[in-house]
LUMDRENPA-325808 format. One record per atom (N, C-alpha, C): x, y, z; residue in three letters. Coordinates in pm, whole numbers, plus 32768, in hexadecimal, padded with zeros to 4 digits. Layout:
residues N
XYZALA ...
END
This chain:
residues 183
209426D3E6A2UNK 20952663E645UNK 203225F8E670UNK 200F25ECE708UNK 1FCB2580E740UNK 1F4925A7E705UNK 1F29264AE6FAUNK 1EC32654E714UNK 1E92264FE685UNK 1ED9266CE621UNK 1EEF2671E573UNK 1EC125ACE563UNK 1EDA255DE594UNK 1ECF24D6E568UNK 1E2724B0E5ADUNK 1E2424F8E644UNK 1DA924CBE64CUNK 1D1C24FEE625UNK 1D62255EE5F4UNK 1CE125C6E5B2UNK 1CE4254CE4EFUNK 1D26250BE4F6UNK 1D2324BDE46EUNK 1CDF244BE4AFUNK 1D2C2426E4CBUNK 1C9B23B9E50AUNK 1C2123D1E52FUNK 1C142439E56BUNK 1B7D2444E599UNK 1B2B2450E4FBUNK 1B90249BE4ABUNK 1B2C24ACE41AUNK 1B172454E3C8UNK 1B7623D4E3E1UNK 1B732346E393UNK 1AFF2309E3C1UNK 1AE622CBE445UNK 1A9F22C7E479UNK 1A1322F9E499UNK 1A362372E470UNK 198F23B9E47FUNK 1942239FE3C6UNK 19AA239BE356UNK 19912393E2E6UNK 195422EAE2E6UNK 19D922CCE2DBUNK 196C2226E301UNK 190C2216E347UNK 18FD222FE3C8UNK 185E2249E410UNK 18182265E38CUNK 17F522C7E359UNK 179F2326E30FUNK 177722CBE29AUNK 17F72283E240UNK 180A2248E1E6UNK 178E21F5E20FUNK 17BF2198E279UNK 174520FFE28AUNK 16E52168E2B8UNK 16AC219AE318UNK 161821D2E31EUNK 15EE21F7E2BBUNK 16262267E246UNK 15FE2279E1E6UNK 15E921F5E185UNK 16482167E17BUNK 15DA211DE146UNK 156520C9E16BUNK 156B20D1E1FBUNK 1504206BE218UNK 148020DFE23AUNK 14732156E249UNK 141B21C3E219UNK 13DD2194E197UNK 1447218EE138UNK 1421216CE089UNK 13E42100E067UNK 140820A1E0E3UNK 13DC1FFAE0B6UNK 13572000E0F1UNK 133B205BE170UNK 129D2027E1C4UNK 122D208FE183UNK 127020FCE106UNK 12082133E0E1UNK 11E020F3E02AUNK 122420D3E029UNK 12292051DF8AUNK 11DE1FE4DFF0UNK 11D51FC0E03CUNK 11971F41E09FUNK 10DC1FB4E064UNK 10C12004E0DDUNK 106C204CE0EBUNK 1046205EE080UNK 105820A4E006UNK 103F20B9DF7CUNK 101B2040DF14UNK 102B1FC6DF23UNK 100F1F80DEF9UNK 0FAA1F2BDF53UNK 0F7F1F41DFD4UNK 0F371F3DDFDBUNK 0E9E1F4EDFD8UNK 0EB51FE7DFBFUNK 0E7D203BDFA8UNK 0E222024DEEFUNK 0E6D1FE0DEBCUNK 0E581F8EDE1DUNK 0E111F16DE3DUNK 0E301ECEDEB2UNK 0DC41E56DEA9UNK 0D591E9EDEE8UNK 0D4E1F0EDF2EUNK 0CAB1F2FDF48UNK 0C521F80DEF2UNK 0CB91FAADE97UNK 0C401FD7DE33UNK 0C2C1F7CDDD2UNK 0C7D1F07DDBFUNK 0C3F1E91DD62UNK 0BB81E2FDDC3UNK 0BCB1E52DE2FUNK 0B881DEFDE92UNK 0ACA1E72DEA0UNK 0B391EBCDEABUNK 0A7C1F3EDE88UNK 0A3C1F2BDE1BUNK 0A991EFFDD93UNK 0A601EE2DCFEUNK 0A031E93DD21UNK 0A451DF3DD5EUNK 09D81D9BDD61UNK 09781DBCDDEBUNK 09831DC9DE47UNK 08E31E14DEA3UNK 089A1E30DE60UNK 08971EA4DDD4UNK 08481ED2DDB6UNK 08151E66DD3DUNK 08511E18DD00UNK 08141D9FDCA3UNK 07DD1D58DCC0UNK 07F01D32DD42UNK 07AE1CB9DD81UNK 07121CAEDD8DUNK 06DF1D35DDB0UNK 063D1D3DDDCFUNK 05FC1D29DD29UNK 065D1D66DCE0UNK 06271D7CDC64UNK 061F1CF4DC22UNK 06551C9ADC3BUNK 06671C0ADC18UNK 06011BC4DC6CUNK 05FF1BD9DCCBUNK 05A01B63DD2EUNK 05101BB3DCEFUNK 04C51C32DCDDUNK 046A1C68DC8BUNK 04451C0EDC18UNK 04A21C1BDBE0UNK 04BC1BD9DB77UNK 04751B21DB44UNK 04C21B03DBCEUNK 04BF1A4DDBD7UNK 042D1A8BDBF5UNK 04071AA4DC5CUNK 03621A91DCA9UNK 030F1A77DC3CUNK 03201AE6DBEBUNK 02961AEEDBA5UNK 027D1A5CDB32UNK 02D71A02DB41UNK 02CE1983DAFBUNK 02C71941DB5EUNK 02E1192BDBD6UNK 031318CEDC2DUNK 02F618FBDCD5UNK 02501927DCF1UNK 02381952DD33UNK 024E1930DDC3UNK 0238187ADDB7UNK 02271801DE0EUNK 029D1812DE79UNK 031E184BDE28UNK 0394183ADE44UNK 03CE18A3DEAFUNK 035518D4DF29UNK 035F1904DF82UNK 03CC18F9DFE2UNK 03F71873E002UNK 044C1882E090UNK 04E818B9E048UNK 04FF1894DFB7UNK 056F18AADF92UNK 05761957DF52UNK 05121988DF5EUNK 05161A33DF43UNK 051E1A6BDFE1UNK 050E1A29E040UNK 05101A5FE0C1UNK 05A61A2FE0E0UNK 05EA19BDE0B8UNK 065819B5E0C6UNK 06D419F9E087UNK 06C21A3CE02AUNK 06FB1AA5DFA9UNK 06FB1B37DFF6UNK 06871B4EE03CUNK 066A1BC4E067UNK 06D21BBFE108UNK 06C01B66E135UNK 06F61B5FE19DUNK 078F1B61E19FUNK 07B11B02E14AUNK 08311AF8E0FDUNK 08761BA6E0E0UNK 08441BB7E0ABUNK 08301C4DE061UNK 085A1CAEE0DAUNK 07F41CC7E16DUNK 07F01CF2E18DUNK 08721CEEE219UNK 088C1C6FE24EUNK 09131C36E286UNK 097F1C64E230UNK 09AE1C72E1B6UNK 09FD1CA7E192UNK 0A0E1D3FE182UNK 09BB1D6DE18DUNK 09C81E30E16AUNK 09DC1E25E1CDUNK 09B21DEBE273UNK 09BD1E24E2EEUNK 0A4C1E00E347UNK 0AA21D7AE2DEUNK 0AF61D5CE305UNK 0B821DC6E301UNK 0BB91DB7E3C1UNK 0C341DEAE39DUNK 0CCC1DD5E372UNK 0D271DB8E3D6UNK 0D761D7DE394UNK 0D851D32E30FUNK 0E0F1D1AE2F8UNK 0E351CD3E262UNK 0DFA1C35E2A5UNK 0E2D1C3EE2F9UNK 0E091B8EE311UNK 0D711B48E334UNK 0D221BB0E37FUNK 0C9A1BA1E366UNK 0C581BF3E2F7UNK 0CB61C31E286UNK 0C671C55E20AUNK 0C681BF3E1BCUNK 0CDA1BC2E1B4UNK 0CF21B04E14FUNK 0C891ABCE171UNK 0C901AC4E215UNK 0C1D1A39E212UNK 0BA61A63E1EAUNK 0B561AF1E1E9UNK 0ADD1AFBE1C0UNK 0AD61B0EE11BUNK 0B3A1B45E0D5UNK 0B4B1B3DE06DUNK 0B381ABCE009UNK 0B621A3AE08BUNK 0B6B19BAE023UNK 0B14199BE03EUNK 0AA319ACE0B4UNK 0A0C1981E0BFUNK 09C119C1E059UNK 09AA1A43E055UNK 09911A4ADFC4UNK 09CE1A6FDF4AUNK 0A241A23DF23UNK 0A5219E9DE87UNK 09ED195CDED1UNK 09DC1917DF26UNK 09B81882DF01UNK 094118A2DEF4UNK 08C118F3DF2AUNK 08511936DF34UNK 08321958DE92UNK 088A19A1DE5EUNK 086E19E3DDCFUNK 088F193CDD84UNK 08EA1904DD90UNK 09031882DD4EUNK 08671817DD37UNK 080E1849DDCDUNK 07C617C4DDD7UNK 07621819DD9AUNK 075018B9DD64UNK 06DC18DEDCF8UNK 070418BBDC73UNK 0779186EDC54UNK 079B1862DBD2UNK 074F17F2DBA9UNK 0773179CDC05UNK 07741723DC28UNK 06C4170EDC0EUNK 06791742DC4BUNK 05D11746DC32UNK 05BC1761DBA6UNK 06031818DB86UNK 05D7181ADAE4UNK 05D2179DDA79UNK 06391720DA97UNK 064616E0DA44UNK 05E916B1DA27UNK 05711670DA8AUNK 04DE164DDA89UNK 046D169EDA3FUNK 04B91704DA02UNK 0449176AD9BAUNK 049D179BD942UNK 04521752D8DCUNK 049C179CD861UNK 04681803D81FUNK 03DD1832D867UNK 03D918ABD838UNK 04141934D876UNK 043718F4D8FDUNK 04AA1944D92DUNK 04F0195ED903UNK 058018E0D8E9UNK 05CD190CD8BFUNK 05EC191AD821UNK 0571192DD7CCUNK 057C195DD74CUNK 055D1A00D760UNK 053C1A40D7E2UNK 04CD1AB8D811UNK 056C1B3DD7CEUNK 05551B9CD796UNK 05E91BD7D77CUNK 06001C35D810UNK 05991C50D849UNK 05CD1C8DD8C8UNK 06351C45D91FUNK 06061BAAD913UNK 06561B57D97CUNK 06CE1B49D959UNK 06D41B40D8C0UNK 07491B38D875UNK 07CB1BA7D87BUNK 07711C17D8A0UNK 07CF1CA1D8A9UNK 07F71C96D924UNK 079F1C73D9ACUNK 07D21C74DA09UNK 08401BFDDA45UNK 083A1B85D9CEUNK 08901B1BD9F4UNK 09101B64D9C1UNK 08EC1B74D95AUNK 096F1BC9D921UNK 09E11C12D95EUNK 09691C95D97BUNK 09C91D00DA29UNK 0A041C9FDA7FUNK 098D1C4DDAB4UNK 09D91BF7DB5CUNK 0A611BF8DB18UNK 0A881B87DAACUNK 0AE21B4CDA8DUNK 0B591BB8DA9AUNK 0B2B1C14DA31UNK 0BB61C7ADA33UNK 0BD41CD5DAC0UNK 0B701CBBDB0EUNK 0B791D0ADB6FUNK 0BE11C8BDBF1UNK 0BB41C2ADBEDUNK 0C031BB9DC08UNK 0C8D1B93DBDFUNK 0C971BD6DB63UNK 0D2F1BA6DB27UNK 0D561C4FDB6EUNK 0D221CB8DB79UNK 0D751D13DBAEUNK 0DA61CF5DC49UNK 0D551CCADC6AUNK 0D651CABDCFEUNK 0DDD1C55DD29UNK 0DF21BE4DCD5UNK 0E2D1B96DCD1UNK 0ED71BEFDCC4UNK 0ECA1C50DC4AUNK 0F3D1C88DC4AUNK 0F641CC9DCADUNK 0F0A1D05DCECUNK 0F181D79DD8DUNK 0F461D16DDDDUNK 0F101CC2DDE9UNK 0F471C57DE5BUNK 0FE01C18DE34UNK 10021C0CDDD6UNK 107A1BDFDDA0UNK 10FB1C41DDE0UNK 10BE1CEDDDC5UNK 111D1D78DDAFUNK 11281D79DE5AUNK 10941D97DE95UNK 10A71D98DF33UNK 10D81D20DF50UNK 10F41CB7DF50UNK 11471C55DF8EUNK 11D81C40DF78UNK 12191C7DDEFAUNK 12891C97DEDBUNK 12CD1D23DF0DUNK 12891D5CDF55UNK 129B1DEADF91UNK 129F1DBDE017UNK 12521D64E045UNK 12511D53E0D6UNK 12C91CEDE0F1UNK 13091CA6E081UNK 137C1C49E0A0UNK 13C41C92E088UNK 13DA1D19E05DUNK 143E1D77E046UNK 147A1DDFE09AUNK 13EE1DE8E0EFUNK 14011E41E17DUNK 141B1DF1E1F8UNK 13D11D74E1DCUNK 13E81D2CE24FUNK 14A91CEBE240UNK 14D91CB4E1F9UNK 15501CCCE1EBUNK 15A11D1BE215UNK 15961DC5E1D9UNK 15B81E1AE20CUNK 15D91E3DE2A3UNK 15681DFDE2DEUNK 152B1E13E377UNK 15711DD2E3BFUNK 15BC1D2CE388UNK 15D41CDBE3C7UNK 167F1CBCE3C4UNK 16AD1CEFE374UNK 17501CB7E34AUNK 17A11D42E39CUNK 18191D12E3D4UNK 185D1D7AE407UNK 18D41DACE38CUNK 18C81DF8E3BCUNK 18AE1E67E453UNK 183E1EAAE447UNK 17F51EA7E3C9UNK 17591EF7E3D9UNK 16F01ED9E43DUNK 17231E4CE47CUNK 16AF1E35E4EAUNK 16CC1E92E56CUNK 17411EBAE55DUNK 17701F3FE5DBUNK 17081F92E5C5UNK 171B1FBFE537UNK 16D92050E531UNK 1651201EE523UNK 16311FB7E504UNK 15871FB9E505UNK 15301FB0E570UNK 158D1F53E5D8UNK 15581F88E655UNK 156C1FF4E69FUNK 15B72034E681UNK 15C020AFE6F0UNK 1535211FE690UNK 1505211BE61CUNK 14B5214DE5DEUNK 1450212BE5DAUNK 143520BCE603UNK 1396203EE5E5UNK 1360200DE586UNK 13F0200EE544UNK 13C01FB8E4C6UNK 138E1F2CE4ECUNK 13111EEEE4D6UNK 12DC1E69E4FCUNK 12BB1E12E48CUNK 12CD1DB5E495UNK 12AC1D41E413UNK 12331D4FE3EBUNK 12021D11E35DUNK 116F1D23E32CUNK 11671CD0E302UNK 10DD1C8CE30AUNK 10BB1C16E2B5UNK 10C61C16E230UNK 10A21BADE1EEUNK 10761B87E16AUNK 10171B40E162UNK 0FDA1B96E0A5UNK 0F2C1B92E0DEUNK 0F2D1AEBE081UNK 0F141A66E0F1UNK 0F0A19EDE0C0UNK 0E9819DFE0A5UNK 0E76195CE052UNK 0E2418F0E058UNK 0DDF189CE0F8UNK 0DB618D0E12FUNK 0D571875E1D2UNK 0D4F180EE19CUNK 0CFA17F4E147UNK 0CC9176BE108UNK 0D4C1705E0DDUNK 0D6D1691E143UNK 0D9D1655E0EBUNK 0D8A15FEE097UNK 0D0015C9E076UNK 0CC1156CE026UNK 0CE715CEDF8EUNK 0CDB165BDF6CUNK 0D09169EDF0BUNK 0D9F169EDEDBUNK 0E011654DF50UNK 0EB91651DF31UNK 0E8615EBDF03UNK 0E3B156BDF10UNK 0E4F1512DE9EUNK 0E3114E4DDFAUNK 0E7514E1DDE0UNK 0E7814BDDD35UNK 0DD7147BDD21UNK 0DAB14BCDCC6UNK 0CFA1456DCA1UNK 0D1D13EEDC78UNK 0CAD1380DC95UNK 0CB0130DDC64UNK 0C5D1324DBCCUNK 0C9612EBDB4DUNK 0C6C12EFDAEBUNK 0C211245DABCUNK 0BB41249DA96UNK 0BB8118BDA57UNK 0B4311D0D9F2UNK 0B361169D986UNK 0B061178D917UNK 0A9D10E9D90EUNK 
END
């Protein structure tokens, strides 16, 4: 009979084990997988970017140090690893691509040009996708990281290695603040 009760426990116990590994398995590959969504929205724009600064040059030739800064920009981010040094190169260039907008305005035959127009176009939607990836992976990573952290799953996550993950922020905090608007 002793041995009838502890053979039930061991299976309660081993089921629950299984139960939480099996979800925090589920939560760090929904983590991974959606990460995996902000890098192919983040490959979209790599590949727009040259096609845009092309673009600006041929109106706005002068505007050398800021196509070397785009490129550079450009190039700090493909090489970046982590989530937390991918944010920060990521928001160097969004501000990089921001400050070629920022020039076109000085050229209206630029920005009447329909190439520039198509490519403002992409950034944008390629930007609002991004925006959503970053939304999905950060709601996945407060979902695993949770998981990771509340007991009794923090038993099983450490004896497994489940480890916390960032969220992919804003570096910039001059960007957490609200714009100043005046008319």
């Amino acid at each position: 009979m002793g041995a009838f009760v502890l053979l039930i426990v061991v299976i309660v116990v081993g089921a629950w084990l299984m139960g939480i590994y099996n979800l925090l398995v589920r939560n760090r590959t929904l983590v991974n997988e959606s990460w995996s969504g902000i890098d192919v929205q983040l490959k979209r724009r790599y590949d727009l970017v040259p096609n845009l600064v092309e673009t600006v040059k041929g109106y706005a030739a002068h505007e050398k140090t800021l196509f070397e800064k785009v490129t550079q920009a450009r190039a700090s981010a493909i090489s970046a690893g982590g989530v937390v040094e991918k944010g920060q190169a990521e928001n160097a260039l969004t501000q990089a691509i921001r400050s070629v907008f920022a020039v076109a305005e000085n050229y209206p035959d630029l920005k009447a040009s329909q190439n520039f127009q198509e490519l403002q176009k992409n950034l944008n939607e390629i930007e609002a996708e991004i925006q959503g990836s970053r939304r999905y992976y950060n709601g996945c990573v407060r979902d695993y990281n949770i998981a990771t952290q509340v007991f009794p799953n923090n038993i099983v996550a450490n004896m497994f290695g489940f480890t916390h993950r960032e969220f992919f922020e804003i570096g910039d905090e001059a960007e957490r603040q609200a714009p100043k608007v005046s008319f």
